[in-house]
N, C-alpha and C positions, 0 to 999 in steps of 0.2 A: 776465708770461707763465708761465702752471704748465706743468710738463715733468715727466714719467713717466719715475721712477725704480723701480730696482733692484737689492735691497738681499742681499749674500752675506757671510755671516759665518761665521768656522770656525774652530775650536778644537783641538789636536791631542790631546787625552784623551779616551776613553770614559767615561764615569761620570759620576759628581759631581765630579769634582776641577776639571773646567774646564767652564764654561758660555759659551753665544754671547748668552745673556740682554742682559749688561753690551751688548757691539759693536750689538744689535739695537735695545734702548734708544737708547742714542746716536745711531747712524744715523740712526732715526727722527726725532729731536730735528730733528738736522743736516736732513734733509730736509724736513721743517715751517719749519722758521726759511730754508730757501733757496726757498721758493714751488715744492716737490716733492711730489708725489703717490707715496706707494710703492703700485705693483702688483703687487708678487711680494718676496717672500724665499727665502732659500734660502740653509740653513744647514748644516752636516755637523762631524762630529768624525772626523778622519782626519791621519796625519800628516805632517806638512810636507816629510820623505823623499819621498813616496808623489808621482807623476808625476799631470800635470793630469788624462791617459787615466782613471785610477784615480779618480779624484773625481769621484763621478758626479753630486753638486749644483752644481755648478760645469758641469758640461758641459752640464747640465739650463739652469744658468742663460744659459750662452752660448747654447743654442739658443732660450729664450724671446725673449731681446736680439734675435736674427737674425730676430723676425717683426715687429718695428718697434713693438712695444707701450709700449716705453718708450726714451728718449733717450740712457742711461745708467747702468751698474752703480756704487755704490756702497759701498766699503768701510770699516773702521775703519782699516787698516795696509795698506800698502803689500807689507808680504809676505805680504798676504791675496789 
């Protein structure tokens, strides 16, 4: 059975110093190899201080989640 996924990755530097490339790779991978279809990403550079209110890809992504398009958000880290 394939199941629709959704993939949020986040990095807490602006610039170049930290990318979500690597977590977005991976994910990917990880959802290929588990019979997952990604319909969405959603990725931000913001820091881990900063309150869920304040991260507005993440709230973006909670609210695609809440219209039933896919079964499951997806991480690399648990304090993601």
């Amino acid at each position: 059975m394939n199941e629709n996924a959704i993939i949020y990755a986040r990095v807490s530097s602006k610039g170049d110093r930290q990318s979500t490339e690597r977590q977005i790779y991976d994910l990917t991978r990880y959802a290929a190899s588990n019979n997952m279809t990604v319909v969405a990403t959603y990725e931000e550079h913001i820091s881990g201080a900063k309150s869920n209110k304040e991260r507005q890809a993440l709230q973006d992504c909670f609210a695609f989640a809440e219209t039933g398009a896919a079964s499951c958000i997806i991480c690399s880290e648990l304090s993601r």
